[in-house]
ROZA-828402 format. One record per residue (C-alpha): residue number from 1; residue in three letters; x, y, z. Coordinates in Angstrom, 3 decimals. Layout:
<sites>
+------+------+----------+----------+----------+
! resi ! resn !       c1 !       c2 !       c3 !
+------+------+----------+----------+----------+
!  NUM !  ala !        X !        Y !        Z !
...
+------+------+----------+----------+----------+
</sites>
This chain:
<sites>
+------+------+----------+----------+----------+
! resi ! resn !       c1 !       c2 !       c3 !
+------+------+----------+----------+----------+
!    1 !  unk !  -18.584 !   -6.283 !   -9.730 !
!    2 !  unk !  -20.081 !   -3.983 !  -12.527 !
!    3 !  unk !  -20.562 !   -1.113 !   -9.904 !
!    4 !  unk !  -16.701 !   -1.193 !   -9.172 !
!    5 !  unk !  -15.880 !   -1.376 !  -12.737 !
!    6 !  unk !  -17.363 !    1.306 !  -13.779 !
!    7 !  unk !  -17.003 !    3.733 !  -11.047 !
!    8 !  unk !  -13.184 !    3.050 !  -11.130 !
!    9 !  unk !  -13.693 !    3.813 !  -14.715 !
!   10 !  unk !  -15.612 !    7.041 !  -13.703 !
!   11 !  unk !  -13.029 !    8.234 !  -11.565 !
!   12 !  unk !   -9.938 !    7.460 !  -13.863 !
!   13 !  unk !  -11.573 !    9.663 !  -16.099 !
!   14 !  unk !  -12.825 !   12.146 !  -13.396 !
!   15 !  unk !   -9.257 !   12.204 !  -11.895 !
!   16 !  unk !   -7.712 !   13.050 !  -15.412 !
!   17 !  unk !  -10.184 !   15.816 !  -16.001 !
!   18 !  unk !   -9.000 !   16.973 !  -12.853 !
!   19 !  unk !   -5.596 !   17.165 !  -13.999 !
!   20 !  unk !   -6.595 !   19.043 !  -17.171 !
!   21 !  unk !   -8.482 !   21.669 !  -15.555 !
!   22 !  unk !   -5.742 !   22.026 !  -12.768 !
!   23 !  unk !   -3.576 !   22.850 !  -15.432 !
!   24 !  unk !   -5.838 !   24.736 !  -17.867 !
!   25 !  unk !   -7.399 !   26.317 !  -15.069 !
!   26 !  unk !   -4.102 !   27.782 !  -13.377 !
!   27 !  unk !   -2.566 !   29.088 !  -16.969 !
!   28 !  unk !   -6.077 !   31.000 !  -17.820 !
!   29 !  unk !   -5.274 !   32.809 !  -14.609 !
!   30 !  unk !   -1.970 !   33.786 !  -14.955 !
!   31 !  unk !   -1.508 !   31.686 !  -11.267 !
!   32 !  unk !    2.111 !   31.598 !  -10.169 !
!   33 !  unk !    3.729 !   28.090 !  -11.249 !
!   34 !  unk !    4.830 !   26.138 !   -8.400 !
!   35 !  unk !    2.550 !   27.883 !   -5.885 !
!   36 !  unk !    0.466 !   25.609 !   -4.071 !
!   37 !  unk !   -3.136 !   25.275 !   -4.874 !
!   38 !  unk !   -5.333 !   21.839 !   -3.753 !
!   39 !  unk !   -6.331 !   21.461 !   -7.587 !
!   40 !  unk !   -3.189 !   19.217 !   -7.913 !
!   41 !  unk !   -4.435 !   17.134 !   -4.401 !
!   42 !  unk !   -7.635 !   16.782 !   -6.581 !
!   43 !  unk !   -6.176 !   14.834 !   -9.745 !
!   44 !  unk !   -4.437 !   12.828 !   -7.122 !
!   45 !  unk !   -7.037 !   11.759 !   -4.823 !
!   46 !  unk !   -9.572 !   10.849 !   -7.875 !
!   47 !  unk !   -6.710 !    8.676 !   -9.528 !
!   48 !  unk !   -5.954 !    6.877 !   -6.574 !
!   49 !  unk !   -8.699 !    6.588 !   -3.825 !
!   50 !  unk !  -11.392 !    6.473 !   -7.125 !
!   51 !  unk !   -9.508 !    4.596 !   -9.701 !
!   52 !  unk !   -6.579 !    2.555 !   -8.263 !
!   53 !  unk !   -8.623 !    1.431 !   -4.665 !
!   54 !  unk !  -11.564 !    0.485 !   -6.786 !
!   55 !  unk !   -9.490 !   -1.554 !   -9.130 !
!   56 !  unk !   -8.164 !   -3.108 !   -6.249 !
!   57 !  unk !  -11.020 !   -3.806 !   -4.586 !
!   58 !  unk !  -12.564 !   -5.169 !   -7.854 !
!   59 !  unk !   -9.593 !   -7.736 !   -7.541 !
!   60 !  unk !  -10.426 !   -8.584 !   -3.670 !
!   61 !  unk !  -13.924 !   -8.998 !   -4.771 !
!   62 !  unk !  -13.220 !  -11.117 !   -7.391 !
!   63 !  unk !  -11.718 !  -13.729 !   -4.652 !
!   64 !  unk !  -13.585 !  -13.400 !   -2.053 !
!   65 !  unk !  -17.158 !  -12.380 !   -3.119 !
!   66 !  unk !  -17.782 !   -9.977 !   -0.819 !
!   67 !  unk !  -20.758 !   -8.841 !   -2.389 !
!   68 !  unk !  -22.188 !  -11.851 !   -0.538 !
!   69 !  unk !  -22.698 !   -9.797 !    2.082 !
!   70 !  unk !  -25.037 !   -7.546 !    0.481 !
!   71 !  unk !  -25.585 !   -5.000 !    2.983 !
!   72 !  unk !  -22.066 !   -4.660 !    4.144 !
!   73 !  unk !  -20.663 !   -4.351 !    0.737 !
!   74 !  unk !  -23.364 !   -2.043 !   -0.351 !
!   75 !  unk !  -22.431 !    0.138 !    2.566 !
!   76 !  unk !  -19.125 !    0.456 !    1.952 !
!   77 !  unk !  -19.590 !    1.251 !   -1.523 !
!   78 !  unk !  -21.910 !    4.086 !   -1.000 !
!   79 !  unk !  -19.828 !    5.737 !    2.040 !
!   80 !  unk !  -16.464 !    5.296 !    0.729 !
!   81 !  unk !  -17.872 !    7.199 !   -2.783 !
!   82 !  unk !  -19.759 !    9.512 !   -1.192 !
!   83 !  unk !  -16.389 !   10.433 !    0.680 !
!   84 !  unk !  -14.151 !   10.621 !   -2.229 !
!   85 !  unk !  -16.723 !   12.302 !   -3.663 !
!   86 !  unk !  -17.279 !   15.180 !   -1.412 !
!   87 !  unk !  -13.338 !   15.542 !   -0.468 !
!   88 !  unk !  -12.919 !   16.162 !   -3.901 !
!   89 !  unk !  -15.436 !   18.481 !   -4.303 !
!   90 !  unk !  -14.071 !   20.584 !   -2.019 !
!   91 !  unk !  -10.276 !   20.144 !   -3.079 !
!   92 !  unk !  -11.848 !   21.843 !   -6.405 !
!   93 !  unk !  -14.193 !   24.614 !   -4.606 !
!   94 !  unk !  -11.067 !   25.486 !   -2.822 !
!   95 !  unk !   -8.335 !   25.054 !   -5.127 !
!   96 !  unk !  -10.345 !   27.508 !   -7.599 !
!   97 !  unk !  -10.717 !   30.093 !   -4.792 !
!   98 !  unk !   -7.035 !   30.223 !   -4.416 !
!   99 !  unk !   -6.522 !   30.344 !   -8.131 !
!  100 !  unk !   -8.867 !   33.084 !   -8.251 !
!  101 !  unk !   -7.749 !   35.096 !   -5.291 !
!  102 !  unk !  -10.585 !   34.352 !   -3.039 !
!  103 !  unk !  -10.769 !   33.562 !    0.601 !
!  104 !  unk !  -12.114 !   30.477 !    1.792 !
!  105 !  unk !  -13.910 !   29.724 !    5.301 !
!  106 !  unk !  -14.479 !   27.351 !    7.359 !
!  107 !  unk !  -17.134 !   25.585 !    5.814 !
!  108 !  unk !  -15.111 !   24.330 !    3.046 !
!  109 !  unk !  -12.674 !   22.757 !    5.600 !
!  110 !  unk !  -15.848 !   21.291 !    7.446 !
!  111 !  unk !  -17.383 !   19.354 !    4.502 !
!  112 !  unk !  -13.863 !   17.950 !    3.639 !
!  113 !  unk !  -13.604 !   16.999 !    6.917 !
!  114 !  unk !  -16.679 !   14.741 !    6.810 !
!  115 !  unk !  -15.813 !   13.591 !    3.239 !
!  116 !  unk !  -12.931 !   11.750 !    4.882 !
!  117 !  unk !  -14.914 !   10.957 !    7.746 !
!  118 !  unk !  -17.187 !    8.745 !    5.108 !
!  119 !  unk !  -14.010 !    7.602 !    3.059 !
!  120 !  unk !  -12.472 !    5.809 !    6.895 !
!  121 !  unk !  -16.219 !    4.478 !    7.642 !
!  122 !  unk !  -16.368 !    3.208 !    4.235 !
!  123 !  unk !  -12.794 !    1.365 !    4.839 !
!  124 !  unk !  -13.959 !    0.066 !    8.411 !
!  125 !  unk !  -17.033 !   -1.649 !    6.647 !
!  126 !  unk !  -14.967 !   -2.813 !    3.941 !
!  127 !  unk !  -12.624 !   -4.720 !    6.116 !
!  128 !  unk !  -15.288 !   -6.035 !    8.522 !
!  129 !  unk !  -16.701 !   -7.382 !    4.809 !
!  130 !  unk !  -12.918 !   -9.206 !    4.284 !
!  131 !  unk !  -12.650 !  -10.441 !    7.451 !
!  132 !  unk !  -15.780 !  -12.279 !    7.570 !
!  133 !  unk !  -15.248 !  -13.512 !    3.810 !
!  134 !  unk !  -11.520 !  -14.339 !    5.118 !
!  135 !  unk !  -12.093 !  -16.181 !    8.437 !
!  136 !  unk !  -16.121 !  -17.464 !    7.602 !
!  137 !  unk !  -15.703 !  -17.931 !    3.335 !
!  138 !  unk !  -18.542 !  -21.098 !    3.411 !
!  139 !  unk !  -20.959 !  -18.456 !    4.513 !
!  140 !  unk !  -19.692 !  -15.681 !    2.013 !
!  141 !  unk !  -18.146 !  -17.437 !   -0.864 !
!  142 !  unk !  -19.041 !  -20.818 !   -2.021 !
!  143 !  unk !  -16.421 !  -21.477 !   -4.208 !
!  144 !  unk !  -13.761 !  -20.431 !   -1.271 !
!  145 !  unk !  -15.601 !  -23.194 !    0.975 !
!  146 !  unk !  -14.461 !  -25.967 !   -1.653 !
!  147 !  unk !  -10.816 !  -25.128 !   -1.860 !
+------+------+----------+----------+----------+
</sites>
């Protein structure tokens, strides 16, 4: 439950730096207000797939222990953050080449692409976790098997 804590905590504060350097960023460059840029999707996806689905899945852990399955939980964890992760990279990398004037290529596109290919595997495990702590909770949760 610690690792969710603080990485929610990580990205609530990742996800507002975000929104500072989105705006910092665009007014040191003199970039038209209102034009599009994926800076903004970046301060967006950190606050809510980092902060907000953590917190909730803190919550979901809290009543069903999924962390009882070790491996599954541990697998989500590390997919779905390594997917968040690297989407938002990239919503950066590419929002600052638009800022700046710059072209970007394919590759950028690419790694985003399997950034949200981790964050839906991460979700899959995660719910094959909840459904066995939902329909099985004496073998993942003793204190569910006693209600």
């Amino acid at each position: 439950m610690k690792k969710l804590f603080y990485a929610s905590f990580l990205y609530m504060l990742a996800g507002v730096g975000a929104g500072l350097f989105y705006r910092e960023f665009t007014k040191l460059n003199d970039f038209p207000e209102g034009q599009f840029t994926q800076l903004g999707l970046a301060h967006t996806h950190l606050l809510t797939l980092g902060f907000i689905i953590l917190l909730i899945v803190l919550v979901i852990e809290k009543v069903f222990t999924l962390s009882q399955s070790p491996g599954l939980f541990a697998w989500f964890f590390w997919l779905y953050n390594a997917g968040v992760i690297l989407t938002s990279a990239m919503l950066v990398w590419h929002g600052s080449l638009t800022v700046l004037g710059l072209e970007s290529n394919a590759m950028i596109s690419g790694i985003a692409g399997l950034g949200h290919m981790l964050i839906t595997a991460g979700m899959i495990v995660f719910f094959v976790a909840l459904r066995r702590a939902v329909l099985h909770p004496a073998t993942t949760s003793p204190e569910l098997a006693r209600v």
